[in-house]
Backbone and ligand atoms as CSV (ligand in chain L), in Angstrom:
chain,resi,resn,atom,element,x,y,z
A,1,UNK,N,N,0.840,-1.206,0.000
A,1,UNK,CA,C,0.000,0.000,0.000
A,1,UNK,C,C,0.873,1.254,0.000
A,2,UNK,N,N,1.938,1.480,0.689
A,2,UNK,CA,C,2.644,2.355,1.304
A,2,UNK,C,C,3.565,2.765,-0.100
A,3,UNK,N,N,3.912,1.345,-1.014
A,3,UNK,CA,C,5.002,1.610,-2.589
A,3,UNK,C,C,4.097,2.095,-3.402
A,4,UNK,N,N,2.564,1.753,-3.077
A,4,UNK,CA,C,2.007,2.063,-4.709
A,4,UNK,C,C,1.210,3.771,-4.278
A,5,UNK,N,N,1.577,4.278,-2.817
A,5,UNK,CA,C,0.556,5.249,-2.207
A,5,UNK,C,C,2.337,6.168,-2.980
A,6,UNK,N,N,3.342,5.728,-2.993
A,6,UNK,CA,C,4.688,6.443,-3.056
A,6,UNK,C,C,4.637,6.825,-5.053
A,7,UNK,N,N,4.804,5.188,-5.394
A,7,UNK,CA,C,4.673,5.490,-6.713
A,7,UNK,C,C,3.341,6.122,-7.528
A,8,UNK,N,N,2.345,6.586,-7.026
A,8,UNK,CA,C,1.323,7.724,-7.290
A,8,UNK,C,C,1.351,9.042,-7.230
A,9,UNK,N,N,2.223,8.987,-6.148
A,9,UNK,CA,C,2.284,10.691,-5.618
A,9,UNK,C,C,3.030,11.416,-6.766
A,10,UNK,N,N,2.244,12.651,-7.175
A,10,UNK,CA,C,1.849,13.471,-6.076
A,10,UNK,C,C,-0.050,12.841,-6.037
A,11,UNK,N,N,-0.244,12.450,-7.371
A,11,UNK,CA,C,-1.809,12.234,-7.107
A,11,UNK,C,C,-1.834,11.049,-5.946
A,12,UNK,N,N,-3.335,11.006,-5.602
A,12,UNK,CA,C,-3.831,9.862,-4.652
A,12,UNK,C,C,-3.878,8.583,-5.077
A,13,UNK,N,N,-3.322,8.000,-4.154
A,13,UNK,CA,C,-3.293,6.387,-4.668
A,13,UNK,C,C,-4.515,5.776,-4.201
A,14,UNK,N,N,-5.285,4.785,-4.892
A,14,UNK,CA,C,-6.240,3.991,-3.841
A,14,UNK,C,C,-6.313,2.337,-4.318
A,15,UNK,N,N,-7.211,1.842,-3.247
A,15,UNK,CA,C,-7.112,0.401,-3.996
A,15,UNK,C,C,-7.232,-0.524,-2.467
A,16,UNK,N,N,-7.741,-1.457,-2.587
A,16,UNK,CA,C,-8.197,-2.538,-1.869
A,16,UNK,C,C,-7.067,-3.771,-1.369
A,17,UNK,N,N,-7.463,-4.056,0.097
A,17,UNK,CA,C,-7.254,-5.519,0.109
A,17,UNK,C,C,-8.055,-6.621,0.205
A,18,UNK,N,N,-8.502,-7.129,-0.460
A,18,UNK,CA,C,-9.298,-8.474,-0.554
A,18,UNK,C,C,-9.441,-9.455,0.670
A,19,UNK,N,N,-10.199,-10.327,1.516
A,19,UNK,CA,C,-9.704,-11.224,2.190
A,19,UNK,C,C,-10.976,-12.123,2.096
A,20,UNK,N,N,-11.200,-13.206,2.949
A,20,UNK,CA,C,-12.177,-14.529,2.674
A,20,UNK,C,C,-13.757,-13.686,3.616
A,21,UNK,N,N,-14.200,-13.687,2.995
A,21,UNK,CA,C,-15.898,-12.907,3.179
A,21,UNK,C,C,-15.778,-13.366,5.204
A,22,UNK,N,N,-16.157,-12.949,5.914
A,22,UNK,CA,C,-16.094,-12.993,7.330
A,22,UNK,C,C,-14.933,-13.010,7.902
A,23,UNK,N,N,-13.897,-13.171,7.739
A,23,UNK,CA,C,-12.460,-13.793,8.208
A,23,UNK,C,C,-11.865,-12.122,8.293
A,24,UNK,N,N,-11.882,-10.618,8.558
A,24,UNK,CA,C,-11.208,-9.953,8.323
A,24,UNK,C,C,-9.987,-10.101,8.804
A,25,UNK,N,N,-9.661,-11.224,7.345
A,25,UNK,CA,C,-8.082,-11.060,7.374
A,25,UNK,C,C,-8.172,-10.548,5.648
A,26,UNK,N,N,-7.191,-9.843,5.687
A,26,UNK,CA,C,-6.515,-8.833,4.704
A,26,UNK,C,C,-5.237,-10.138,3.327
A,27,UNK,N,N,-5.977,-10.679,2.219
A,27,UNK,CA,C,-4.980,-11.062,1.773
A,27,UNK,C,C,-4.756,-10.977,0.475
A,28,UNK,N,N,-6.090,-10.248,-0.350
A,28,UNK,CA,C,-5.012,-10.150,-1.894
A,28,UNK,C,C,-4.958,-8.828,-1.628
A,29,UNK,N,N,-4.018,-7.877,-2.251
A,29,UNK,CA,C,-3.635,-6.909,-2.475
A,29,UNK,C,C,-4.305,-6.586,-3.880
A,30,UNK,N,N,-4.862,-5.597,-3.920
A,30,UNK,CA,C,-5.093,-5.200,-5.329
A,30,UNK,C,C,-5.291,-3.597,-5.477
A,31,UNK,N,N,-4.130,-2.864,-5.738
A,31,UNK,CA,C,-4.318,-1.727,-6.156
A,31,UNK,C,C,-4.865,-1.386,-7.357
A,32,UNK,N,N,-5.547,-0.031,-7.383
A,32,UNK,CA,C,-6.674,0.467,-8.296
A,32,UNK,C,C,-6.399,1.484,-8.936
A,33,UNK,N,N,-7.446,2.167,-10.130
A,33,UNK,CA,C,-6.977,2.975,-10.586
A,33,UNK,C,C,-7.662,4.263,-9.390
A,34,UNK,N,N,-6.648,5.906,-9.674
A,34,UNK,CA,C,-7.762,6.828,-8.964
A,34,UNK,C,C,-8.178,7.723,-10.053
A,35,UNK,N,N,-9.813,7.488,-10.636
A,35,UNK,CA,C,-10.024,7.458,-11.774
A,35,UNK,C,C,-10.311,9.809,-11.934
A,36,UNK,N,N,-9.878,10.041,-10.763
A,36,UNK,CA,C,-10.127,11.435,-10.741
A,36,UNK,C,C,-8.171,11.941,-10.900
A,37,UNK,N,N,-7.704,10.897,-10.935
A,37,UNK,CA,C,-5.976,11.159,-10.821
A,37,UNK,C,C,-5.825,12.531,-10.715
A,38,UNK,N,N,-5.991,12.732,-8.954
A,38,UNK,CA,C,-6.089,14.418,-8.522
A,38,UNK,C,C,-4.747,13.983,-7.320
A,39,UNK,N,N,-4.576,15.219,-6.913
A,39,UNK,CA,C,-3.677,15.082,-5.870
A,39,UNK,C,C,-4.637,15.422,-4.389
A,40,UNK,N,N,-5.751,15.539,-4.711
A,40,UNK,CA,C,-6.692,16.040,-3.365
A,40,UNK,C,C,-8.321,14.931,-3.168
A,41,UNK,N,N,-8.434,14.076,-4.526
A,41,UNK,CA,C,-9.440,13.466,-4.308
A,41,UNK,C,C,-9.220,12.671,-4.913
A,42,UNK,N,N,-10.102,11.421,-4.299
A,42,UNK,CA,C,-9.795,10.253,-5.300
A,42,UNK,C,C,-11.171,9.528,-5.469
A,43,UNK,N,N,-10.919,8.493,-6.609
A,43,UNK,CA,C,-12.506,7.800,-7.024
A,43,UNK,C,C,-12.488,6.386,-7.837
A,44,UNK,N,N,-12.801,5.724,-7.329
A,44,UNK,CA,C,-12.250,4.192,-7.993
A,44,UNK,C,C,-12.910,4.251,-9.472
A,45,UNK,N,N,-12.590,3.770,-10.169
A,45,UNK,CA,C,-12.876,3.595,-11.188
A,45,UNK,C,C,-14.454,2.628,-11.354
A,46,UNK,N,N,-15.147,3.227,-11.829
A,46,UNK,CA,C,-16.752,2.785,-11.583
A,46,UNK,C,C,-16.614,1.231,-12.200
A,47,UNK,N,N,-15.711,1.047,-13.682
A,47,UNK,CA,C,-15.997,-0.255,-14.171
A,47,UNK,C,C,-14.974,-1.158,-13.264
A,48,UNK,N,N,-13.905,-0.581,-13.271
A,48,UNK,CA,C,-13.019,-1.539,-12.117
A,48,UNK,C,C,-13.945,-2.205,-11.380
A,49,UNK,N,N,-14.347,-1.269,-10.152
A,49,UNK,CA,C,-14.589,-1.244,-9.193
A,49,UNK,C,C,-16.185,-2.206,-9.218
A,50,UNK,N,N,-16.690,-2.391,-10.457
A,50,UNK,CA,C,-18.117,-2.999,-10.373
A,50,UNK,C,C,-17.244,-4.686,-10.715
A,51,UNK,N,N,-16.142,-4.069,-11.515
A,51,UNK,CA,C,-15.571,-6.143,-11.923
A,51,UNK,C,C,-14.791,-6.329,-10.964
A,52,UNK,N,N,-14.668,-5.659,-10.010
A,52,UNK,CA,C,-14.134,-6.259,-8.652
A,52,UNK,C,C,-14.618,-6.541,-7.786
A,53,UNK,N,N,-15.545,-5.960,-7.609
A,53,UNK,CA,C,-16.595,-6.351,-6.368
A,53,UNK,C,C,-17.499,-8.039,-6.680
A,54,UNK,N,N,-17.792,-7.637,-8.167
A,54,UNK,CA,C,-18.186,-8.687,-8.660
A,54,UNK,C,C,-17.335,-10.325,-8.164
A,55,UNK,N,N,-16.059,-10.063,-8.748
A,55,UNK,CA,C,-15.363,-10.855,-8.652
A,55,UNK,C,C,-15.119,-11.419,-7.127
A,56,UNK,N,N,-14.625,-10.522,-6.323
A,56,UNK,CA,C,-14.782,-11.123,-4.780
A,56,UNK,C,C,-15.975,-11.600,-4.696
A,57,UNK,N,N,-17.765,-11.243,-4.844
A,57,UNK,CA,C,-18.661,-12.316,-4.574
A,57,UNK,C,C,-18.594,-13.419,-4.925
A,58,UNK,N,N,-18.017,-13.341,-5.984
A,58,UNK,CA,C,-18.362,-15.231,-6.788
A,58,UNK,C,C,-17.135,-15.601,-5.915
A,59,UNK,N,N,-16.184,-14.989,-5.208
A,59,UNK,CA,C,-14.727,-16.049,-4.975
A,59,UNK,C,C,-15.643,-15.918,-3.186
A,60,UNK,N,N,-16.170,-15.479,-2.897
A,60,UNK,CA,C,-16.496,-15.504,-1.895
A,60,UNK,C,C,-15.730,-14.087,-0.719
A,61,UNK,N,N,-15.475,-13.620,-1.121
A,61,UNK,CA,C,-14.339,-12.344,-0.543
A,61,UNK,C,C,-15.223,-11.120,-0.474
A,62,UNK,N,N,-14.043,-10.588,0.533
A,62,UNK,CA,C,-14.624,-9.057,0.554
A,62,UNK,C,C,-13.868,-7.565,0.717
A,63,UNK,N,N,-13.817,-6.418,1.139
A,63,UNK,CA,C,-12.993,-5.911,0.466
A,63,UNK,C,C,-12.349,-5.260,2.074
A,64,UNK,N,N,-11.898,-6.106,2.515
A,64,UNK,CA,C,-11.231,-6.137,4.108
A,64,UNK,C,C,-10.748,-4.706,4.565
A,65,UNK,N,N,-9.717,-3.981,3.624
A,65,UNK,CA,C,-8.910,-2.929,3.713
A,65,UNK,C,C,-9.249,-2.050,2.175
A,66,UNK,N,N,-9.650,-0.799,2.585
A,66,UNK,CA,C,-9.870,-0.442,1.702
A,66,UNK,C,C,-8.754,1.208,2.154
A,67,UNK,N,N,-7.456,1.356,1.022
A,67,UNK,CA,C,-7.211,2.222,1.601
A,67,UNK,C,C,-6.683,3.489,0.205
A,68,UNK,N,N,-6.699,4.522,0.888
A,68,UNK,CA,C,-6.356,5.494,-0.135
A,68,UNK,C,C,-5.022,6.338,0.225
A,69,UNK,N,N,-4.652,7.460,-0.620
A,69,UNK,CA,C,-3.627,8.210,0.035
A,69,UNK,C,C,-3.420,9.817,0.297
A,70,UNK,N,N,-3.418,10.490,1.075
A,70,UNK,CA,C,-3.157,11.979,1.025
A,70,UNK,C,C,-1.832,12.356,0.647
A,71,UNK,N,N,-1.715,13.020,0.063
A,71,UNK,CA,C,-0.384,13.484,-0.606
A,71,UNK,C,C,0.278,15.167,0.363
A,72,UNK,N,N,-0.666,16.187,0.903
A,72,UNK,CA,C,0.008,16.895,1.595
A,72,UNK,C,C,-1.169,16.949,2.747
A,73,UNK,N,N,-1.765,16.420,3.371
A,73,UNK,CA,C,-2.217,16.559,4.569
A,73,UNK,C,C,-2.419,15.431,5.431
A,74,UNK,N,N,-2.715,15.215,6.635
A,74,UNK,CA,C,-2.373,13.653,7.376
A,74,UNK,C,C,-3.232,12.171,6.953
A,75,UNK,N,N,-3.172,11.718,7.660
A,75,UNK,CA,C,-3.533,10.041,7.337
A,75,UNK,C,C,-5.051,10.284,7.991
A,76,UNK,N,N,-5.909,10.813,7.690
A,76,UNK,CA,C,-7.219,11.094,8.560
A,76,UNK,C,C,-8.301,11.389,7.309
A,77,UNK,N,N,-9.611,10.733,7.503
A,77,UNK,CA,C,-10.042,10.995,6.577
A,77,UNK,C,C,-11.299,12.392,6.235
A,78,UNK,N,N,-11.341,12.808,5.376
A,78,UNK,CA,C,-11.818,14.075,5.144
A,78,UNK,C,C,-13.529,13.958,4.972
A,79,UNK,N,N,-13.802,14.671,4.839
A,79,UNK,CA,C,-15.325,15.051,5.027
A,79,UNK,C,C,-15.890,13.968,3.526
A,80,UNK,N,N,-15.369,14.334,2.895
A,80,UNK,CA,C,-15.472,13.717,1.208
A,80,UNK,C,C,-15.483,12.226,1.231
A,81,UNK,N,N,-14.111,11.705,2.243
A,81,UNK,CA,C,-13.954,9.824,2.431
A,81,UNK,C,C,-15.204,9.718,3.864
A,82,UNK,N,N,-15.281,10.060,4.460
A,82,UNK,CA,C,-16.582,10.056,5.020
A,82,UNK,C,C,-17.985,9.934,4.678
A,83,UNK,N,N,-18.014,10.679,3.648
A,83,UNK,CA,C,-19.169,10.639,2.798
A,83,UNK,C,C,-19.543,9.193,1.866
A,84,UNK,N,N,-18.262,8.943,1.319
A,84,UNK,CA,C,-18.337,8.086,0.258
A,84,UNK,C,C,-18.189,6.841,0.692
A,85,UNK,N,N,-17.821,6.386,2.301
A,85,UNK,CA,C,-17.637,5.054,2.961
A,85,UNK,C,C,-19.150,4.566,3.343
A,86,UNK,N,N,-18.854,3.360,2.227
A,86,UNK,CA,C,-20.447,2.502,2.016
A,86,UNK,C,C,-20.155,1.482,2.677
A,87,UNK,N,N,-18.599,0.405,3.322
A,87,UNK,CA,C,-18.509,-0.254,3.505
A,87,UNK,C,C,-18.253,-0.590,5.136
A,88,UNK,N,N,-19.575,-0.903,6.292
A,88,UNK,CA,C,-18.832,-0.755,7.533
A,88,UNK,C,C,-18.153,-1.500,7.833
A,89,UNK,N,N,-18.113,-2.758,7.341
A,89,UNK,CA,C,-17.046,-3.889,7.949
A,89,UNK,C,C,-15.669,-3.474,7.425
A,90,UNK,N,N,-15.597,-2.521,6.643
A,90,UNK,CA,C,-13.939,-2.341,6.623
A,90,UNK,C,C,-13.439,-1.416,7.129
A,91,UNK,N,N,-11.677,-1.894,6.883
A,91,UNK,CA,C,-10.990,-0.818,7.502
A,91,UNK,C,C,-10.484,-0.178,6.517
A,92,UNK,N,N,-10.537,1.288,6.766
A,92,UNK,CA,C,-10.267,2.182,5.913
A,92,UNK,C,C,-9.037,2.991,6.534
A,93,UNK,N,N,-7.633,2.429,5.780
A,93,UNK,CA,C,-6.526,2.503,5.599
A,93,UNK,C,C,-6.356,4.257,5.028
A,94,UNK,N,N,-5.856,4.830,5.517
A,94,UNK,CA,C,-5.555,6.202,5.755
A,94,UNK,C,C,-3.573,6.000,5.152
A,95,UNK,N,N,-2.909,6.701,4.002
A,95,UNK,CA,C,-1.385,6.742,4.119
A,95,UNK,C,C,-1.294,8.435,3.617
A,96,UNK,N,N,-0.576,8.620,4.419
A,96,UNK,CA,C,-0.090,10.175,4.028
A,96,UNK,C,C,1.656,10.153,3.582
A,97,UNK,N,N,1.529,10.985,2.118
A,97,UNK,CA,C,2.805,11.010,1.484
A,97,UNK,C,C,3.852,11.890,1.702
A,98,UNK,N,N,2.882,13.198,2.401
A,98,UNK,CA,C,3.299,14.322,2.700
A,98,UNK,C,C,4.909,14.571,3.341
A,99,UNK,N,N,5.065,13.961,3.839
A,99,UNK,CA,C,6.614,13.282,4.125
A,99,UNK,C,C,7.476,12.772,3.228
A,100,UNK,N,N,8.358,13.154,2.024
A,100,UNK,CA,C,8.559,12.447,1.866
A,100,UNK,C,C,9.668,10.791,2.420
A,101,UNK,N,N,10.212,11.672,3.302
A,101,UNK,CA,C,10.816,10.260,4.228
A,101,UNK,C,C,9.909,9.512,5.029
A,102,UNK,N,N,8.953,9.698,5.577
A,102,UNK,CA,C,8.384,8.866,6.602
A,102,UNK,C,C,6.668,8.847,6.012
A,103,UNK,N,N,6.303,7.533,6.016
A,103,UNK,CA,C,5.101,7.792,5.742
A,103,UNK,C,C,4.073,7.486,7.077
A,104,UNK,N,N,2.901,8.238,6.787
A,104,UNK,CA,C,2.273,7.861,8.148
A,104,UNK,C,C,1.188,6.972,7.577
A,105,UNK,N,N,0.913,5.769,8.403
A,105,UNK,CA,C,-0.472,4.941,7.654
A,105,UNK,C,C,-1.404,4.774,9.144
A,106,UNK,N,N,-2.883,4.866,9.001
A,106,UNK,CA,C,-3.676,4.600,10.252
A,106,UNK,C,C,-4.767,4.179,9.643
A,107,UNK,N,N,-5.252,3.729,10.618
A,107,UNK,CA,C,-6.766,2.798,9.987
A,107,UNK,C,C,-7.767,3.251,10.984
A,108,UNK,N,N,-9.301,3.071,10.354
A,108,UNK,CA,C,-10.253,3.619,10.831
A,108,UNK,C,C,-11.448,2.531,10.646
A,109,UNK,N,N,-12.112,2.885,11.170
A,109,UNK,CA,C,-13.782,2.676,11.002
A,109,UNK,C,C,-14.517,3.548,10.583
A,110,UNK,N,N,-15.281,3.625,9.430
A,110,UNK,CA,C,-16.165,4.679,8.873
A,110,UNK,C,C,-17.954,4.087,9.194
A,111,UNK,N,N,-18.568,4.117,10.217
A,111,UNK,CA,C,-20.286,3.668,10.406
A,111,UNK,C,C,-20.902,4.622,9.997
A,112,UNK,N,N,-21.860,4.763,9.653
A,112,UNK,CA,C,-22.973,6.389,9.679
A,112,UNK,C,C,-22.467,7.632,9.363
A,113,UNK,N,N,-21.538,7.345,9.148
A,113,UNK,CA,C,-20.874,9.120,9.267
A,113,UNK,C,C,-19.999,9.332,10.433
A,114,UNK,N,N,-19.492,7.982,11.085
A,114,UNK,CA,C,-18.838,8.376,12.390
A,114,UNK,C,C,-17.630,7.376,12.372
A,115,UNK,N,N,-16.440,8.049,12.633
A,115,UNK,CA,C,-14.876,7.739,12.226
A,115,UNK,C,C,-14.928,7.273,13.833
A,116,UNK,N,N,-14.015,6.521,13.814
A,116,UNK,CA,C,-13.417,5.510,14.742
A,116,UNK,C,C,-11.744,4.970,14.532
A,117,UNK,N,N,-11.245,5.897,15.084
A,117,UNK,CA,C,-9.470,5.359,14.778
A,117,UNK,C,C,-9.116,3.677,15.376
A,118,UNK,N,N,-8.651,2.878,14.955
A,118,UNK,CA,C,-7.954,1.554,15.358
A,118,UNK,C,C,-6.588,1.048,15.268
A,119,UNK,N,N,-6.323,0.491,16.470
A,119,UNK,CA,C,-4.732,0.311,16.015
A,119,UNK,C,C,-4.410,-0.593,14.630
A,120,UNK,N,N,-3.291,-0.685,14.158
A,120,UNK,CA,C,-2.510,-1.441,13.081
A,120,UNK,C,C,-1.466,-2.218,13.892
A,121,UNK,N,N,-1.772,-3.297,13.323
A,121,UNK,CA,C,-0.268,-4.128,13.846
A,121,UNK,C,C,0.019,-4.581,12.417
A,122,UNK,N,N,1.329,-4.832,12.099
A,122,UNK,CA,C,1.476,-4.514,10.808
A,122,UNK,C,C,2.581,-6.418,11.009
A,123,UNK,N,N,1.742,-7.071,10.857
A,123,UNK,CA,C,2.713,-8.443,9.987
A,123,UNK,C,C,3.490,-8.904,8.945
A,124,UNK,N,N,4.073,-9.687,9.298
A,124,UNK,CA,C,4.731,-10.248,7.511
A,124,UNK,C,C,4.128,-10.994,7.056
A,125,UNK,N,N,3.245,-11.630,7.425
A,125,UNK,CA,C,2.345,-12.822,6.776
A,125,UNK,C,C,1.512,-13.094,7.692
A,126,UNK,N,N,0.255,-14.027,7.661
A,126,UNK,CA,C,-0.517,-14.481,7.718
A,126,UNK,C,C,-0.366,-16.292,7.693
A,127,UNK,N,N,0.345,-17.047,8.430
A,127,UNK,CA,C,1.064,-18.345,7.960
A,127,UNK,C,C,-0.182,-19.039,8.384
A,128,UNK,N,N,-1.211,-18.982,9.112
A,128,UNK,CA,C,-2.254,-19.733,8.668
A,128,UNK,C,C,-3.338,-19.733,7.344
A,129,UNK,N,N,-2.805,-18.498,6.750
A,129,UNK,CA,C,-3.667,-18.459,5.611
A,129,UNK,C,C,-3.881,-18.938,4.726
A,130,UNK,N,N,-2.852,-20.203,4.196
A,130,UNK,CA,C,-2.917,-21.085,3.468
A,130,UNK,C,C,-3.503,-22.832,3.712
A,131,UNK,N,N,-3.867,-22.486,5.191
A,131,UNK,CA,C,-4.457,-23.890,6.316
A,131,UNK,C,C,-5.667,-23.072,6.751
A,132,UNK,N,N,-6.837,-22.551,6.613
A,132,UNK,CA,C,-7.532,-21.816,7.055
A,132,UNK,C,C,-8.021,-22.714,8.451
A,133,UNK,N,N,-8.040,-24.559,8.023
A,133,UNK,CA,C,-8.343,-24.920,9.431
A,133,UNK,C,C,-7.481,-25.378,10.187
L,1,ZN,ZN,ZN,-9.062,11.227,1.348
């Protein structure tokens, strides 16, 4: 998230992590297009975004981490990603570029219109994910 939020900038990067429909665990990676390629807003690409969603139902998945990027202001989301968060079971991955040495990444909860910060613990893998039982 953090290479493709780098290799975007200055515009916003966005794009999903996939994982097994109930299980929020986080495991395909799939970055997206940001079909407004702005440096202040971003917008998935409507056809992407309908053959992806698609695609996780039939595989059974869902869209675990959904995260985007700010390019000069913090990892927090704005009135606009507030608005547009349809999904409550996810976490909505916040990376700010604005740095360019250090990036900041935080995750949230978006319900009703009401943000909820959560910690990140940040792994190298998932080694049961290939034994789910
Ligand atoms: Zn935003």
């Amino acid at each position: 998230m953090v290479a493709h939020a780098r290799a975007d900038h200055p515009d916003e990067a966005c794009g999903i992590i996939a994982g097994p429909e109930g299980s929020d665990r986080p495991l395909r990676h799939v970055p997206m297009i940001n079909a407004e390629r702005s440096p202040t807003f971003y917008r998935f690409d409507s056809g992407e975004q309908l053959r992806l969603w698609r695609a996780m139902e039939a595989a059974d998945e869902a869209p675990v981490v959904i995260y985007h990027s700010h390019t000069a202001t913090e990892a927090y989301p704005s009135r606009t990603d507030v608005s547009f968060a349809s999904e409550p079971d996810a976490h909505y991955v916040l990376i700010s570029t604005r740095d360019p040495e250090a990036h900041e990444l935080r995750s949230y909860r978006i319900v009703d219109g009401v943000v909820t910060e959560e910690p990140v613990d940040v792994v190298p893998s998932y080694p049961y994910a290939q034994n789910p039982n």
